[in-house]
N, C-alpha and C positions, 0 to 999 in steps of 0.2 A: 517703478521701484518703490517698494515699502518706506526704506528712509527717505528716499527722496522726499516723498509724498508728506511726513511727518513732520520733516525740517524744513519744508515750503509753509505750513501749517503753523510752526513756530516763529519763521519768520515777518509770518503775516501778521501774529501776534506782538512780535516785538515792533514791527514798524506801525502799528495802530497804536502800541503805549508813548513810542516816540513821537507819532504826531499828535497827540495829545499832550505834551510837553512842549513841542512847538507853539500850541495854539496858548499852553499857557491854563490849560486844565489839570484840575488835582492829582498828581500821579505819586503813586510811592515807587520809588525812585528803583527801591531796590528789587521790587519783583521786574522794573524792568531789565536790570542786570542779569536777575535769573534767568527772565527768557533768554536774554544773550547767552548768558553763558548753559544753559542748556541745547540752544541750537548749536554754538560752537563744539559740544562734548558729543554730539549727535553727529554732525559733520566729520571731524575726527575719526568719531566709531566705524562710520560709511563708507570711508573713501581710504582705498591706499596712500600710505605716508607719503609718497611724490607725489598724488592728484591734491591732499589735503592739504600740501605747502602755500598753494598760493590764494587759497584761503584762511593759512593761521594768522599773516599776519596782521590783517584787514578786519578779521575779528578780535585779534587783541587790542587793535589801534580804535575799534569802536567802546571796547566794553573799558578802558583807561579814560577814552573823552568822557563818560558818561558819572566815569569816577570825580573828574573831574569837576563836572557840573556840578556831582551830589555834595564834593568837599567845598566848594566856592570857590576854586582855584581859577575857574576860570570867570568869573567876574563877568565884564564888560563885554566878552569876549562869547559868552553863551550861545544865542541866538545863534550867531555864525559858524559857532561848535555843533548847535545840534542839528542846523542845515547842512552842514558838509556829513554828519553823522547820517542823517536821510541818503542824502545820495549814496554814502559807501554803504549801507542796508539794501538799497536800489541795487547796485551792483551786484552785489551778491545773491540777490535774489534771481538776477538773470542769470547770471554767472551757473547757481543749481537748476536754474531748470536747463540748461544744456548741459549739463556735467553729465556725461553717459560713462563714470568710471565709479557707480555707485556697485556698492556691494551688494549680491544677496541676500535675503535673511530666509533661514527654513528654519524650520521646527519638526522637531522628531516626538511625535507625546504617544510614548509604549504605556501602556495598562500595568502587564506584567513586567519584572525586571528578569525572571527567566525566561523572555522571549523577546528578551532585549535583542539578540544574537540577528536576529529577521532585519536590522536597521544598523546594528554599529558599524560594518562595513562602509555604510553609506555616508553614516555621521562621522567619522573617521576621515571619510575623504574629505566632506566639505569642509571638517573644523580644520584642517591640514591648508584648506586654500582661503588664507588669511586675505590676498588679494583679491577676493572675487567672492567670499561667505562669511557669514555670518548664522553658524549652525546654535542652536537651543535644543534644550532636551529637558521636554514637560514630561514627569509621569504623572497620568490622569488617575484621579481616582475610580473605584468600582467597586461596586457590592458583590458577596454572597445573597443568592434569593433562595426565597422558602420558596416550599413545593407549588405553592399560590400563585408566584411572581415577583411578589412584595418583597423587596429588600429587606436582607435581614443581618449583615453587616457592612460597614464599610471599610476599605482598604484604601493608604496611598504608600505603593511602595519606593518613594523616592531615596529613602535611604539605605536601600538595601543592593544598587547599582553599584558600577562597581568603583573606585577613590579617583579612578581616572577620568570619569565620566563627570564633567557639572551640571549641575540640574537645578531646573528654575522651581519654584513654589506655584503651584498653581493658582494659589488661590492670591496670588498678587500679579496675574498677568490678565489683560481683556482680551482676548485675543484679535477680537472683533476688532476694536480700536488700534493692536497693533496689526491686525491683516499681512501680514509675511508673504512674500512672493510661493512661498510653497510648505505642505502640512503632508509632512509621510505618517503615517499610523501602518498597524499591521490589529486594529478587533474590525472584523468585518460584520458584526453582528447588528450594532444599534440595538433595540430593543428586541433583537429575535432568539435570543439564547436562554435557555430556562435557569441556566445553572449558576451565570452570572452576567453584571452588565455595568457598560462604563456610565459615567455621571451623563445623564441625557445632553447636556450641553456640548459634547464630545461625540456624539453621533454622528457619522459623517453627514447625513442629509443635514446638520446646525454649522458644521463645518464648511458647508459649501460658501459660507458669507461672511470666512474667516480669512479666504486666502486666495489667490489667484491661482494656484494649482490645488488639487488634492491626490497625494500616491497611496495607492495601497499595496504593501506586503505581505502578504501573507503570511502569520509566524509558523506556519507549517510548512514540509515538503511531502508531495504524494508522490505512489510508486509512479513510473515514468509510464502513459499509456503507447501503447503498441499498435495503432488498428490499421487494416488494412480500406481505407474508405473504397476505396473501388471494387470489392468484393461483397457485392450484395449480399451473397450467403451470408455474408458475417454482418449483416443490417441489424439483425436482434441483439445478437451479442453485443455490438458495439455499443447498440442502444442504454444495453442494460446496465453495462459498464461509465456509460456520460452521465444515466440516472442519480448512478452513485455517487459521482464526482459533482453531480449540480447543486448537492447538498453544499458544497464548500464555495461555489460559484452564485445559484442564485440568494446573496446578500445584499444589503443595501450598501454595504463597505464597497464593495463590488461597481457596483450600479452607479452609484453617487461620484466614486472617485474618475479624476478627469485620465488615470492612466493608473493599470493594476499590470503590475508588475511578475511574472510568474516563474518559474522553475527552470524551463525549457520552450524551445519553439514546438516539441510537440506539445505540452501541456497547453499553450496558444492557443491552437487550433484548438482544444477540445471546448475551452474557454468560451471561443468565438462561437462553434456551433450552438454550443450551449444556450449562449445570452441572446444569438441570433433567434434562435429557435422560440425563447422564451419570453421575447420581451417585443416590444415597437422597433427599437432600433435594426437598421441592417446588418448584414457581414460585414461593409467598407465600413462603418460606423465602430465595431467593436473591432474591427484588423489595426487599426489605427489609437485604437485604446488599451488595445489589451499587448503587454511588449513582454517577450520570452527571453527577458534577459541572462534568466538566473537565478537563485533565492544566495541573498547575501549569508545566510547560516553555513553555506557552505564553505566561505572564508573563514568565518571562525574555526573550521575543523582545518583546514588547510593550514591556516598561519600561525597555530596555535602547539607550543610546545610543554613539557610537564613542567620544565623550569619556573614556565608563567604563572604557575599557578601556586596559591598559600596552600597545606595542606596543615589540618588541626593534627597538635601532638597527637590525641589520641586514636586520631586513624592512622598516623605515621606507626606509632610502635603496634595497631593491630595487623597493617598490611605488613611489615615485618619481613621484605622479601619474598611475600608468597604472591601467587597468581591472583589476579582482582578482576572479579566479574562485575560487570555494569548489569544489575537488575530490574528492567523497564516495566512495571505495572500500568497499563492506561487506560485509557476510558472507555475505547470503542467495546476492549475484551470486558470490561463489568460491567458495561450496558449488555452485550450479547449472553452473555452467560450467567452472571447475574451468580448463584448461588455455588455455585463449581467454580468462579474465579474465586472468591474468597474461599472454597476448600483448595485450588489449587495453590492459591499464596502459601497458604498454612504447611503445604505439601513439601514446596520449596523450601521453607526455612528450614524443616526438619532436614531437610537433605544436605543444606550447605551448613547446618550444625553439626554433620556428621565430619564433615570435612576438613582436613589438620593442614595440607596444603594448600585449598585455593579460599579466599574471603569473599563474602557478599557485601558486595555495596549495592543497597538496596536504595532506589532512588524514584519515588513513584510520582505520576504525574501529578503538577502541582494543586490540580482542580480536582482531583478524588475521592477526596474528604468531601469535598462540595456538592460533588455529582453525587454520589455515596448519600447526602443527606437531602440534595432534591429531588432525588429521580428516585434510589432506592432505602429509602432510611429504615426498611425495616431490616436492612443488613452491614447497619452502620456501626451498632454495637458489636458485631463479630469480630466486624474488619478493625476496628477500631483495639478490641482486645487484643489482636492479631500486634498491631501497631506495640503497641505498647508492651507489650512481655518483650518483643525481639528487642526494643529499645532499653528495654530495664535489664535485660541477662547482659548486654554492651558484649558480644562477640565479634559482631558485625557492623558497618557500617549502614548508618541509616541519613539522608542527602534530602534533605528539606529545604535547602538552599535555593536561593534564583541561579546558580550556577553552572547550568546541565554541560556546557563546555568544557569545565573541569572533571567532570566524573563520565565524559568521552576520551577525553584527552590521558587520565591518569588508571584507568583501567587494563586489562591487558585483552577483555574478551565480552559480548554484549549475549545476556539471556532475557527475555523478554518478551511483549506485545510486540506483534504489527504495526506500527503508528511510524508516523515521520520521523522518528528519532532513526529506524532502521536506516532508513535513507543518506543519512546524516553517518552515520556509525560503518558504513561499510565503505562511505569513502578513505576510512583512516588504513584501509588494508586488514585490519582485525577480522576475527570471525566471528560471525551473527546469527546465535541460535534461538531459534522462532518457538517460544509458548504455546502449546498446546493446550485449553485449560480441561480436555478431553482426553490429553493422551492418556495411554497407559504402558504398558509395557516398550519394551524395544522391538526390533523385527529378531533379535537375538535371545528373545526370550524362553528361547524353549520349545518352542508352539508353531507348526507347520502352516506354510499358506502356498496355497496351488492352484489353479486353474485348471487345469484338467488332468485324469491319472488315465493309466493301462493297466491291468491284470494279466501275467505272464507267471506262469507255473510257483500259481499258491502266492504271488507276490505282486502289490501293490506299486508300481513307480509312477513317481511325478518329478516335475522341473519344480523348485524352491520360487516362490515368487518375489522374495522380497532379493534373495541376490543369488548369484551364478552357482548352482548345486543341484546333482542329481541324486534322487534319495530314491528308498525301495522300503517296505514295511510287509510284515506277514499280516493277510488279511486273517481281521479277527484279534492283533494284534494290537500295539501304540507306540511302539518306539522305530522310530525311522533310522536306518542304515545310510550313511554317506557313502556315494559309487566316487564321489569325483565331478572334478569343476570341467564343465563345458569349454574344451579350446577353442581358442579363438574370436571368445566373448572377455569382457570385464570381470575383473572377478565381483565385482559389487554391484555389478544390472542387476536389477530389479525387471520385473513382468518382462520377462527376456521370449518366453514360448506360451502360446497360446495355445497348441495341442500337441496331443501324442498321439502317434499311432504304432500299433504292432507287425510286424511281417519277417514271417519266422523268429531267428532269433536278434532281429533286429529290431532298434526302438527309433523312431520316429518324431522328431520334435520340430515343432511346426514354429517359426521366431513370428512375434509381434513386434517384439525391439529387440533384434539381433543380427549378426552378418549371413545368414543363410538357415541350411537346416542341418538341424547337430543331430549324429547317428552316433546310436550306442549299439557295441554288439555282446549283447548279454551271455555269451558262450565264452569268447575271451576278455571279455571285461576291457573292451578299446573304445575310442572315441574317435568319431572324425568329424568334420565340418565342409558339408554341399555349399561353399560360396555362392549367394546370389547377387547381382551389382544393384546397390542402395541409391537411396537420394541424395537430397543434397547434404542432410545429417549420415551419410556413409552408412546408415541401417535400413533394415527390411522392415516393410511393419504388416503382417499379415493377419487380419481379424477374425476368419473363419475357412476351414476348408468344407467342399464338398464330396461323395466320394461318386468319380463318374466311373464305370465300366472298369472297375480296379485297379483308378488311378484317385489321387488328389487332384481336385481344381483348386489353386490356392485362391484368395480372396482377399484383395490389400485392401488398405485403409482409404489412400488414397494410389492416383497415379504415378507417383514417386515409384513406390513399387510396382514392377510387369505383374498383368495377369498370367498365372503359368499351372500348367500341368506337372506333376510332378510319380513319375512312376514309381510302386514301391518294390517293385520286383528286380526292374535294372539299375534303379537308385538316378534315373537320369529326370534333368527339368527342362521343359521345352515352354515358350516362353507364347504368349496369346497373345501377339501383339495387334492383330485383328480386331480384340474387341477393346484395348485399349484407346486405338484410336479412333472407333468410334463414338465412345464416351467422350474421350475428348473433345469433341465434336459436336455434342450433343448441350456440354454444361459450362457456365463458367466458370474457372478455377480449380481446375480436376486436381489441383494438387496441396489445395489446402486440407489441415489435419482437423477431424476428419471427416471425410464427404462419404463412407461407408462405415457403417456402427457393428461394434460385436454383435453376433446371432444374428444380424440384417440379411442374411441370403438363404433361400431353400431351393432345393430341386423340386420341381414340381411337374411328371410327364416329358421329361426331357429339355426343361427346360431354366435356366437360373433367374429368378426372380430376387432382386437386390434394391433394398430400400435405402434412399438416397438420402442420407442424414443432412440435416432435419429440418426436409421437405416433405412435400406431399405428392413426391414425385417415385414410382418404382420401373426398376430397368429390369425388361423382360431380356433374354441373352436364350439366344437358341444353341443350345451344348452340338448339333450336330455341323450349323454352320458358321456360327458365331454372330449372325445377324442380331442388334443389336433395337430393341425398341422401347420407346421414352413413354410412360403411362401416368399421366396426371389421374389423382385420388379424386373421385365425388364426394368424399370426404377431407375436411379440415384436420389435418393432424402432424405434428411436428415428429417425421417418423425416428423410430430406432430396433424397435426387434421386427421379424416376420416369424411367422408360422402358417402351417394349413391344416385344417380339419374338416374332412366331409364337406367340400366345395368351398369351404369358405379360408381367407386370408384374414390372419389377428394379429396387429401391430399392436407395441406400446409406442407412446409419444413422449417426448420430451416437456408436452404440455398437460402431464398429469393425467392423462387420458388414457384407455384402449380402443383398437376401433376394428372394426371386419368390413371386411371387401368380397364382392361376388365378382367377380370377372364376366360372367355369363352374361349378366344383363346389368353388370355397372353401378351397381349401389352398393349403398354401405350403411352402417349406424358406428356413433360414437358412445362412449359407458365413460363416465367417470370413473377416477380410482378415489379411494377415499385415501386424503392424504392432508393431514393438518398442518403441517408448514409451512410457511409462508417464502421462505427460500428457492431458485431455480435448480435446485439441487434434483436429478432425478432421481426419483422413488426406486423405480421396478423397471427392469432390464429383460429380464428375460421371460418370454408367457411360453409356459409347457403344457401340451397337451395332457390329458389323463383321462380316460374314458368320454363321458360328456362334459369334462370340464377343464377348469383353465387355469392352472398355478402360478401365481406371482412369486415368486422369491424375491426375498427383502435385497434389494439394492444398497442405499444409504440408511434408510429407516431401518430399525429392527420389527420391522413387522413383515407377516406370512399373511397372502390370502388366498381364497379356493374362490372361483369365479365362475356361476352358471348363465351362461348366455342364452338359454332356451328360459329361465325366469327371471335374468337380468338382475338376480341375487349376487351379492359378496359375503362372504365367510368370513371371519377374522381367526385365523389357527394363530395367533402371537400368545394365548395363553398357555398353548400345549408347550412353549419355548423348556425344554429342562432344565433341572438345577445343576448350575454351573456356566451354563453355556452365557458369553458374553460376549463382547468386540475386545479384542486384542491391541487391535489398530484402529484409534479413534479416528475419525474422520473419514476416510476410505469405505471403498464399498466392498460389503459384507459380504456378498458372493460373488463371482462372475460364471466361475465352470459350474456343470451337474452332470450327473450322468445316470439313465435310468435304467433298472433292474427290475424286471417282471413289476411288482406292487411297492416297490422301494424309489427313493428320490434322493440322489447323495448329493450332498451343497458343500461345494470343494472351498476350503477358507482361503479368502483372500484378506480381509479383517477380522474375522472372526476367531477365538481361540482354539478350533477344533472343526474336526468333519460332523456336517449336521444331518442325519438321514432319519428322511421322513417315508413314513409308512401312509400311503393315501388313506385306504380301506381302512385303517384302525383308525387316522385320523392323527397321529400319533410322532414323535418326533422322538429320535434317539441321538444321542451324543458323544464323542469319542476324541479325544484329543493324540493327534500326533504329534510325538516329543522327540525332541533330539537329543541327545547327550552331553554333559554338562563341558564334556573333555572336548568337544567337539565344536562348541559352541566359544569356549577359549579360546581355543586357537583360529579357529575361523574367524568368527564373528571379529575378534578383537583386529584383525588385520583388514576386514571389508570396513567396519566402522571407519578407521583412520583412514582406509583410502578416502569414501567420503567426505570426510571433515577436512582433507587432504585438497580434494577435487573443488570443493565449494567454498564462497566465500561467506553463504548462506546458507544456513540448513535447517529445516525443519524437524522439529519433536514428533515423534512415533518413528519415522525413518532410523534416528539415534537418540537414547534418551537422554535425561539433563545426567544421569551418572555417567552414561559413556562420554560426554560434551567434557564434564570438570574431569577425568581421566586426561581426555587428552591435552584440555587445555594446560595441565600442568608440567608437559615439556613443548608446548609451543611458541615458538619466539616467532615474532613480526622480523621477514626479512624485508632486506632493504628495497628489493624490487618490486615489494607490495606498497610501500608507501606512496604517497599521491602527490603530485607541486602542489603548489602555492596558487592559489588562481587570485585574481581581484576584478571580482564583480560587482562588489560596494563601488569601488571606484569609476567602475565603466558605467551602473547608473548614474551615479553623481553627474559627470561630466555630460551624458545626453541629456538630462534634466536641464542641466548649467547652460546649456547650449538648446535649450527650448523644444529637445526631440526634434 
């Protein structure tokens, strides 16, 4: 026990002054008092009020003899005064070292006081348990550093906590010298953060020789990971996904502290493999260190009401009744984006300056400025003007505060970054719309997205991709005709059909995410829906048909959905259950999404060749008996599309690559794609044949290339792009459908603002946007939006933009069945700590 340890140390001090008073050596009298009566005020501090009774009086019966001696009163009588004074100092000295009703001492030393929230649950509990703690609360200092490393200010924010909280001085504590049974922090950094750092003495590896425990908390929460470890297939993904996460794991805060405390028992696990994977220690070493108890910020959202909180007159009379958005700027979005977050900021404000009902409380992370001036200062004066006009016009709320619990808490709705704060915000039941600093438009903007069309007498139709609608346009035309929402679908699916086909005057729509297959009959303008029985999400998902002998082979994604024939003559589907299980059969996991990629299957001589995403593995499938055979590639490639040309097979990979396959005699070559990103994001999806060569269509990049495999040349066609043509829908990929026409190449928009058709031969690219109508889009649009925002308690920008979000947030009330308990997780740390884990 820390005091134990102190007030044995004091006592050895007072009984080495008192026996030099016995023997009759120089003593000032009165620092021997002091010792006494410091170990007595020590004792007192240490010990519950019934353990410390039957030490009060024994110590005041000392520290009165001693008065004694110093006044003369005791005379004659001395000597026998300061030997009976010995032995009761004796006694009491045994007396502490069996005393096991000693208190705790911990110390909570936060850096920042707005991420105090990571600890007060905790420090809450122990200062609550008077008999058994003894909680402190250091805030440590830390600089701002320049670009260099070098410190370039210093902070200590102790006074900015909040009146309830007491807080010690750091610079009058040793800590060394006090060594406290235990030391929570939540900077995991020590010296490894460019942007800023706590006083080197506060590092956890200086910290190890401060305390008998060291906890770490993290002042963050991460999204919750998902993985399935037993599913080899998902070995990369998973991989790529712990890579991410070991940015926030391998630290020395981490590494150093005797137990880090985390989110969840799956965050644990990822923890564990992590530090396993990465360091000397075992799995049983970090199982036993790393405890998923929970992040105590999440109490502060639970137990926190608006009452609790001061609010400045002047945001009182701005909020005024009206709806209040919580506006998260953070670090990750101005590291990644860099020159488009600061024009998206800029974006935002004008938007919410437009707006008479809902107010901005703008509250950006509190290290922005900081990052803003280590990492990227030459976009410090933008963001900084940016700062500063929205602050000087006073319309809006701007939250510079250590307070982020208040401006979750007194909000009605969060627009922002991706960052931990999400995590924290969606437990309050509120709705949480995600930052785009790319988006543009709505999916209601006017501007057609499709996957695949049919031509039926002079007229263009397709399935709407962004939600439930079937449209028709005169070819040669631009404005799209509304037929009517697809029964038996959502009216707000999105990527519902993945093809169309025609047979007489009936249309054909093939579901990738839908309950079967939706028939329109173009003569009576009716609708019906061919049920097929779903997975375990109750939809279909089918990625590509074939067409065998005047029927569809459909082609699912996974084995969720039947391999099925589907006639278009008698409208009947007969289900291939033959070759489903023997895939099954063949692979693990036949029903993870997804184990077959769009464009991944060809016929070829009778036969379905289907590449096994993303493997290097392709399933031959014989169309007359359904025999079913497993072909490992001589080639390395992480497959996704197939094709054939003149003997040979041309896949893209998901590893940035193209590759050909000769089946005859077993070899292959791989080509790189030229692709400068540095992201797993795939480029190019689809390779289309065209004479002797090989078209890419731009995927996620906006780029086009033409590819000669006979001189293992690439083209770059991204200049011939026309004006106007752009992404509609930032982040999404830019094409999926095409469909070819003698020397034409039409690129059906799925992100894109319009139909792209390219002319090979001229080399040449023409552009055309299909529009909807404004009256149309009213009323539609504004009813699928609010299902949405309705359905989610998350939504992402492009899907709905921030103007349709401030619409509907200004009739949305939090009901009651969205609110969340109370949890206490601060406390259930506390007491395993208190109790030794």
């Amino acid at each position: 026990m820390a005091i134990q340890k102190r007030l044995l140390a004091k006592l050895k001090s007072a009984n080495a002054a008192l026996d030099m008073l016995q023997k009759g050596k120089p003593l000032d009298i009165n620092d021997l008092l002091q010792r006494l009566t410091d170990a007595q005020s020590l004792c007192q501090k240490g010990l519950p009020e019934a353990a410390y009774k039957k030490y009060e009086e024994i110590y005041d019966g000392l520290i009165m003899a001693i008065k004694e001696i110093q006044s003369g009163e005791a005379a004659g009588d001395a000597q026998a005064i300061i030997a009976l004074c010995m032995e009761l100092l004796q006694h009491i000295v045994v007396e502490t070292i069996k005393e096991d009703k000693f208190k705790k001492e911990i110390f909570f030393l936060p850096y920042k006081a707005s991420m105090w929230d990571s600890l007060e649950s905790v420090w809450k509990a122990a200062d609550e348990d008077k008999e058994n703690c003894i909680a402190y609360v250091m805030p440590i200092p830390y600089c701002d550093r320049n670009p260099d490393g070098t410190a370039r200010e210093w902070h200590c924010e102790r006074y900015e906590f909040p009146e309830y909280v007491p807080t010690l001085d750091w610079q009058s504590v040793d800590l060394k010298a006090w060594h406290p049974e235990v030391i929570f922090y939540h900077n995991p950094y020590d010296n490894n953060n460019r942007v800023t750092s706590v006083e080197g003495t506060y590092y956890s590896s200086n910290l190890k020789e401060c305390a008998d425990k060291l906890i770490y908390i993290p002042y963050f929460v991460l999204a919750e990971p998902n993985f399935d470890y037993d599913d080899p297939e998902k070995k990369k993904e998973i991989q790529e996904t712990e890579n991410k996460i070991a940015n926030f794991v391998l630290e020395p805060g981490v590494i150093n502290a005797d137990y880090t405390i985390v989110q969840s028992e799956a965050m644990k696990q990822v923890y564990v493999k992590i530090l396993a994977r990465h360091t000397n220690a075992t799995k049983e070493y970090w199982e036993k260190r790393i405890l998923g108890l929970g992040s105590p910020k999440f109490d502060k959202v639970f137990g926190s009401k608006k009452e609790d909180y001061q609010i400045p007159e002047e945001w009182e009379r701005l909020i005024a009744g009206r709806k209040t958005i919580f506006y998260n700027t953070g670090l990750s979005a101005m590291l990644d984006h860099r020159k488009k977050f600061v024009e998206k900021v800029r974006s935002v404000i004008e938007t919410f300056k437009k707006q008479n009902d809902v107010l901005l409380w703008w509250r950006p992370h509190p290290l922005l400025i900081s990052t803003f001036r280590s990492m990227h200062p030459e976009l410090l004066a933008e963001y900084e003007e940016i700062v500063n006009t929205y602050r000087s016009e006073k319309w809006g709320i701007y939250d510079d505060t250590p307070d982020m619990d208040r401006a979750i808490e007194c909000t009605d709705g969060y627009y922002g970054d991706w960052s931990s704060l999400v995590h924290l915000y969606e437990k309050t039941g509120k709705k949480v719309f995600i930052q785009n600093c790319r988006a543009g438009k709505n999916l209601f903007s006017g501007i057609s997205h499709f996957m695949d069309s049919v031509e039926k007498d002079g007229y263009m139709y397709f399935s709407e991709n962004s939600f439930n609608g079937l449209f028709r346009y005169r070819v040669g035309e631009t404005k799209a005709e509304f037929l009517g929402s697809f029964p038996g679908e959502e009216p707000w699916q999105g990527d519902l059909h993945r093809n169309v086909f025609v047979k007489g005057d009936k249309l054909f729509f093939i579901p990738i995410n839908g309950h079967g297959i939706s028939v329109y009959d173009c003569r009576n303008s009716k609708f019906n829906l061919l049920k097929i029985p779903g997975g375990d999400d109750e939809y279909v998902h089918y990625m590509q048909c074939i067409e065998v002998d005047e029927k569809l082979m459909l082609i699912p994604v996974n084995l969720n959905t039947p391999f099925a024939f589907f006639d278009l003559k008698n409208e009947k589907i007969d289900y291939i259950e033959k070759v489903s299980k023997e895939i099954a059969g063949m692979i693990s996991h036949p029903t993870r999404y997804e184990i077959f990629s769009l464009y991944g299957a060809i016929n070829v001589d009778g036969f379905l060749y289907l590449a096994l995403c993303p493997t290097n593995i392709i399933l031959k499938i014989s169309l007359r008996t359904f025999a079913v055979e497993k072909i490992e590639l001589p080639i390395h490639i992480r497959l996704r599309y197939i094709n054939y040309v003149d003997g040979w097979f041309y896949f893209t990979g998901m590893n940035h690559v193209i590759g050909r396959w000769c089946e005859t005699d077993n070899t292959g070559d791989i080509y790189d794609i030229p692709y400068e990103a540095t992201d797993e994001v795939v480029p190019y999806i689809q390779l289309i044949p065209y004479q002797d060569k090989l078209i890419l269509p731009s995927g996620r990049e906006d780029r086009f290339w033409m590819f000669s495999p006979s001189s293992n040349k690439w083209e770059n066609l991204t200049y011939n792009f026309p004006p106007g043509f752009e992404r509609d829908i930032r982040g999404s990929l830019l094409f999926l459908g095409y469909r070819e026409d003698g020397e034409n190449l039409y690129l059906y928009p799925r992100a894109g603002n319009g139909l792209l058709r390219f002319n090979a031969k001229e080399k040449k690219f023409y552009f055309e946007a299909i529009r909807y109508s404004s009256e149309l889009l009213n009323s539609l649009g504004k009813n699928i939006i609010n299902h949405v925002l309705d359905e989610n308690r998350i939504t992402f920008e492009a899907v709905v933009s921030i103007e349709d979000y401030l619409e509907y947030m200004k009739t949305f009330d939090l009901k009651a069945e969205d609110e969340l308990e109370e949890r206490l997780i601060g406390e259930y740390i506390y007491q395993l700590i208190k109790e030794g884990v």
